[in-house]
C-alpha positions as CSV (number, residue, x, y, z in Angstrom):
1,X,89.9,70.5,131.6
2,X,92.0,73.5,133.0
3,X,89.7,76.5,134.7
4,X,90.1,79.7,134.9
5,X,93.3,79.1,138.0
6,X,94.9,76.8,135.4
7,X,95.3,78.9,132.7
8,X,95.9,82.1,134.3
9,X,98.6,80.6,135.5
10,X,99.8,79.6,132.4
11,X,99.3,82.9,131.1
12,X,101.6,84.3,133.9
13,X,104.3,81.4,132.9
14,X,104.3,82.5,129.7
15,X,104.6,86.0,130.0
16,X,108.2,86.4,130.7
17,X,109.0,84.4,127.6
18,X,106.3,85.9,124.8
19,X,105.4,89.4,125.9
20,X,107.7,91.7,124.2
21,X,109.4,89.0,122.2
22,X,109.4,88.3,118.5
23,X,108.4,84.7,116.8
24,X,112.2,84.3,115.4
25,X,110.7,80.7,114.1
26,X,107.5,78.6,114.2
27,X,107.4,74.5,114.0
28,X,104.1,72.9,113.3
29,X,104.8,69.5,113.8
30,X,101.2,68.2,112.7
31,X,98.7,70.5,111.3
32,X,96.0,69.9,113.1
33,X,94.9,70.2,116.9
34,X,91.1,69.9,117.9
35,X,91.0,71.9,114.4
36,X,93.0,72.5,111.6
37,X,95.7,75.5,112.5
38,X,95.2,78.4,110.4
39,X,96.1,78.4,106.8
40,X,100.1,79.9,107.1
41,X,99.7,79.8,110.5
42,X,104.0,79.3,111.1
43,X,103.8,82.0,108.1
44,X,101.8,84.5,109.6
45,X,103.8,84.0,113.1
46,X,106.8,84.8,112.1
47,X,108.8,87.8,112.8
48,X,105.9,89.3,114.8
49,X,105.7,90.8,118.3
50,X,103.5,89.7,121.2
51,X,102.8,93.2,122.2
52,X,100.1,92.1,125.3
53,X,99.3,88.2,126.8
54,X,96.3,88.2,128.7
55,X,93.3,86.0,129.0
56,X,89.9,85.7,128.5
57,X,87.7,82.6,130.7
58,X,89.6,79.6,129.7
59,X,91.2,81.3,126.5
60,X,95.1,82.7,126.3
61,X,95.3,85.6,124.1
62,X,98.3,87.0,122.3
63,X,98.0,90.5,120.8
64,X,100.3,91.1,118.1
65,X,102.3,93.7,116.2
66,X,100.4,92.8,112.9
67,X,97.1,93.2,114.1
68,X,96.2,89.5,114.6
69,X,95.4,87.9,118.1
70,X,97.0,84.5,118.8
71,X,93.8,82.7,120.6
72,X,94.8,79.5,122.4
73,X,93.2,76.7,124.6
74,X,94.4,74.2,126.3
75,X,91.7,71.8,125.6
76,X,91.2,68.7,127.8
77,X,95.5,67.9,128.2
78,X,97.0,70.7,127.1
79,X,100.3,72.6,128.3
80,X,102.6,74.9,127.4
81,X,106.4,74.7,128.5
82,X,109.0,77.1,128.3
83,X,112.4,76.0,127.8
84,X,116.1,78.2,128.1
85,X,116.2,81.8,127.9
86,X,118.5,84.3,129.9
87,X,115.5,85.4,131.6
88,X,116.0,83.8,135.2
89,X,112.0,84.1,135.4
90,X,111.5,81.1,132.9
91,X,111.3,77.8,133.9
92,X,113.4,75.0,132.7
93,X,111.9,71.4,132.2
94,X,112.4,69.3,135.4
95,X,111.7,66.0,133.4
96,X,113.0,64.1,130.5
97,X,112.2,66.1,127.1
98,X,112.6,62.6,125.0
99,X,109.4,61.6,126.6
100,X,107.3,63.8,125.7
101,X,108.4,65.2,121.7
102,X,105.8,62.6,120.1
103,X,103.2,65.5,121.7
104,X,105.3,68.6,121.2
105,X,102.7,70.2,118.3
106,X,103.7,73.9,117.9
107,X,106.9,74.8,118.8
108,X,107.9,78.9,119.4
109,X,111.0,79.9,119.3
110,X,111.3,83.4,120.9
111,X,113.8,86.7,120.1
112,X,113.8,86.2,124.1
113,X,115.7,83.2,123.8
114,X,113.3,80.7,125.6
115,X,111.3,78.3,123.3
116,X,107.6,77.5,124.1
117,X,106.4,74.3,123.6
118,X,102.5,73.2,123.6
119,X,102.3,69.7,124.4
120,X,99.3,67.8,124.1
121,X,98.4,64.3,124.0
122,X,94.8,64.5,123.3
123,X,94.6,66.9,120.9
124,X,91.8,69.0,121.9
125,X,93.5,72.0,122.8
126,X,93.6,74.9,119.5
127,X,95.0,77.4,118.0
128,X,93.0,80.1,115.6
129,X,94.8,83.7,114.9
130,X,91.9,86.7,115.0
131,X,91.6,90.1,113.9
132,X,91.7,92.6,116.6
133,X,88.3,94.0,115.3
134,X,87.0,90.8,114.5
135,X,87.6,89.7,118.4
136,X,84.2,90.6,119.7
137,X,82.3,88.9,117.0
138,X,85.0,85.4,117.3
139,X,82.5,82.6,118.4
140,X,84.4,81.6,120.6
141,X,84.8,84.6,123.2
142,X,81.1,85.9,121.9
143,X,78.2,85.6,124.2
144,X,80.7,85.1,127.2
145,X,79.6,86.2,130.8
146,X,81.8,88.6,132.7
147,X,85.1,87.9,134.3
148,X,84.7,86.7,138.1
149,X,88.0,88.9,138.9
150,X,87.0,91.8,137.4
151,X,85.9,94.7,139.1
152,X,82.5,95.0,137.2
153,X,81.9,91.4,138.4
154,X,80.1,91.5,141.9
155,X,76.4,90.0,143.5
156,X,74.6,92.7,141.8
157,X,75.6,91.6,138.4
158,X,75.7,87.9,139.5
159,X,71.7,87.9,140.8
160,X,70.5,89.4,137.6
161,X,71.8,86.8,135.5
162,X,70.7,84.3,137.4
163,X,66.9,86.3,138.2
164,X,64.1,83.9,136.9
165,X,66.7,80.9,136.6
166,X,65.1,77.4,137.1
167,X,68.4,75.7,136.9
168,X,70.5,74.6,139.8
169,X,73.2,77.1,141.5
170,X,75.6,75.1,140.6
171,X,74.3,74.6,137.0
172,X,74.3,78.7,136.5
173,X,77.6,79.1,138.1
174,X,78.9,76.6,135.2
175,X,77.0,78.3,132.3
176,X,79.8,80.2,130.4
177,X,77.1,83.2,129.8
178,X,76.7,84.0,132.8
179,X,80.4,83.7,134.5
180,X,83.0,83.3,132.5
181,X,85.8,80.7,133.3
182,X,84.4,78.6,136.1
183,X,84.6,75.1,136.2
184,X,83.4,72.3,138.0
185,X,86.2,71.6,140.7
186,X,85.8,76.0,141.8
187,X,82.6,75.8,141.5
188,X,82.6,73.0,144.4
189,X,84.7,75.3,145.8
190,X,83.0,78.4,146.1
191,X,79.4,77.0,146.9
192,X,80.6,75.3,150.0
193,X,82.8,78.5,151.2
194,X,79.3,80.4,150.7
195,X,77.7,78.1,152.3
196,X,75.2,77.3,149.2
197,X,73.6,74.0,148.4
198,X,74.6,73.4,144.8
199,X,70.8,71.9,144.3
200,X,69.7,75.7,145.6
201,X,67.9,76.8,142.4
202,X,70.0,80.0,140.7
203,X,66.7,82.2,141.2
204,X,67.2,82.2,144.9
205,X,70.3,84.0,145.3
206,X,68.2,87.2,143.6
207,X,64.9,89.4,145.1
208,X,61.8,89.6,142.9
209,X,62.9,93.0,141.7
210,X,66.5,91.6,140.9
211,X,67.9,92.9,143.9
212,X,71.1,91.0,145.5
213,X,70.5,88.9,148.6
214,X,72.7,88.3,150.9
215,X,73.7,85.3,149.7
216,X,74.2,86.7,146.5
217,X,77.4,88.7,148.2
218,X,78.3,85.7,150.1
219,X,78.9,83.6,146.7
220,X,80.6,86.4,145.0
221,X,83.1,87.0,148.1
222,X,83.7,83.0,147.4
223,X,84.4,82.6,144.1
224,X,86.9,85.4,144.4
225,X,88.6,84.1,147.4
226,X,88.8,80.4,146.3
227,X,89.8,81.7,143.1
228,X,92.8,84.0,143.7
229,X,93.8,81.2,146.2
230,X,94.1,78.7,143.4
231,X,96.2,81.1,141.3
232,X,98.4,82.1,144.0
233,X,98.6,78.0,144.4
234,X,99.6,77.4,140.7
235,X,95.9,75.9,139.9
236,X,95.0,72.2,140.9
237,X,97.0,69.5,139.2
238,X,94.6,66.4,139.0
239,X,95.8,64.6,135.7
240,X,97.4,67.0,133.1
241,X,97.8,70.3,134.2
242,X,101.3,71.6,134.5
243,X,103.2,75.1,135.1
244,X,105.4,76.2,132.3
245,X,108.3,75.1,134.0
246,X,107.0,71.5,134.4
247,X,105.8,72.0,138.2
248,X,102.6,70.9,139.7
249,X,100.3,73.4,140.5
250,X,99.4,72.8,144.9
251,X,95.8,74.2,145.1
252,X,94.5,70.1,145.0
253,X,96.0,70.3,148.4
254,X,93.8,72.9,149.8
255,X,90.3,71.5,148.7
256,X,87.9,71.4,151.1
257,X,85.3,69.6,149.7
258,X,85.6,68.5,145.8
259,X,87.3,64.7,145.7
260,X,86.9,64.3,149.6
261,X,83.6,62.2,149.3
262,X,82.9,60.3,152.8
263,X,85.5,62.7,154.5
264,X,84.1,64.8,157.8
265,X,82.5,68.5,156.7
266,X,86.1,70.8,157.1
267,X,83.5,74.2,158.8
268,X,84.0,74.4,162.1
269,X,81.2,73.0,164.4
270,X,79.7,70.8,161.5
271,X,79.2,67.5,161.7
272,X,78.2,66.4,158.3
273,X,80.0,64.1,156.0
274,X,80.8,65.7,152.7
275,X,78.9,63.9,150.0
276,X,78.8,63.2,146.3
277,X,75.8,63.5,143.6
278,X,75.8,63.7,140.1
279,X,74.2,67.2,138.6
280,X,74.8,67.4,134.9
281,X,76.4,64.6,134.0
282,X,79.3,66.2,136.5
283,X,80.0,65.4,140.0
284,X,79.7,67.4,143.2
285,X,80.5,67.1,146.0
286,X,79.3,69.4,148.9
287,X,78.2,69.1,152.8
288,X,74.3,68.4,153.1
289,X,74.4,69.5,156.8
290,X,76.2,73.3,156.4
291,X,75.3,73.8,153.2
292,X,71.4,75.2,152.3
């Protein structure tokens, strides 16, 4: 499933064509994704403005001029592409279009000129329009933990959410509630950059009184850094995940542990073979040697 790298990127894919552009037409080609699509959902598109794109965790959401927000997920194979426009920022398909149109579901065509195109062969990507007001209280955006870019997000806030945890790091660092978008592969990602056993349990990154430790600031310095490096990257490409002009995202290039079981510890002066265990029903992969 795309993380938070994945569908930021997306989101930046698609701004170009949708933000400040009008629906000028809406195909549903089948009526239902993981869920049904929204009673009139072409209907209620049409001849609106996207007046903001932006994201939320693993959600893309698109303000518009009548007061609804478009809120969209990618779900386990989802993508959008964006096709034509005079807009030199949008992308153009690189591959054959014929082979793909049995999964084109929802089909925008923008006052832009470029036409967005959410392909997905599984189906468990949606689609659900919101009220503005009624975003807070949406279930599926309610109860989320705070953005790891944001500025609010930092070891403070992270060590008080996980204070009197008796799960695993890792497990905590997963939990939508208390970070929002992570994902299995950055998660890897950051604990070994921290230099963090993801068997640590989450209480250990926070004092007694709640208080930060250093290791607290050495995770949050992580998840930033690995992060913004997989967005600059185009997100990690390991099955599905696309940019909106068809391109791979490079970032599965740059792991340095996740998917490299057997392979010798990338730190400096280590000389531990990264290894994989199963937490969760999930893999990880991490160096036992360099990382406590």
């Amino acid at each position: 499933m795309p993380e938070l790298p994945e569908v930021e990127t997306v989101r930046r894919g698609l701004e170009p064509a949708m933000d400040g552009a009008r629906f000028t037409k809406v195909e549903v080609r089948r009526g239902d994704l993981r869920w049904p699509l929204p009673k009139d959902f072409a209907k209620r598109l049409t001849g609106t403005t996207v007046t903001g794109l932006g994201r939320r965790a693993k959600y893309l959401l698109a303000d518009l001029s009548s007061g609804d927000v478009l809120v969209m997920h990618l779900g386990m194979s989802g993508s959008f592409h964006v096709f034509g426009g005079n807009d030199k920022r949008l992308g153009r398909y690189y591959h054959e279009r014929e082979k793909h149109l049995a999964h084109d579901h929802v089909v925008f065509h923008m006052s832009s000129g470029a036409t967005v195109t959410f392909n997905d062969p599984r189906r468990f990507g949606s689609m659900k329009l919101v009220a503005r007001q009624n975003l807070d209280a949406e279930p599926l955006l309610k109860g989320l933990g705070p953005e790891p870019l944001g500025n609010a997000f930092d070891a403070a806030m992270l060590a008080q959410a996980c204070q009197g945890k008796k799960t695993s790091l890792k497990a905590a660092l997963l939990d939508q509630r208390v970070v929002a978008g992570l994902g299995n592969i950055y998660v890897c990602e950051a604990l070994f950059r921290a230099h963090l056993s993801p068997k640590r349990l989450a209480s250990t990154i926070a004092g007694k009184s709640g208080l930060a430790k250093e290791r607290a600031e050495r995770l949050v310095e992580a998840i930033k850094a690995v992060l913004n490096a997989a967005i600059k990257a185009g997100g990690s490409s390991l099955r599905d995940h696309r940019l909106t002009d068809g391109e791979l995202g490079m970032f599965q290039h740059n792991f340095r542990v996740y998917d490299c079981e057997g392979e010798a510890c990338p730190t400096a002066g280590c000389d531990g073979v990264v290894k994989r265990v199963v937490q969760n029903g999930r893999s990880t992969f991490y160096c036992p040697v360099c990382q406590k």
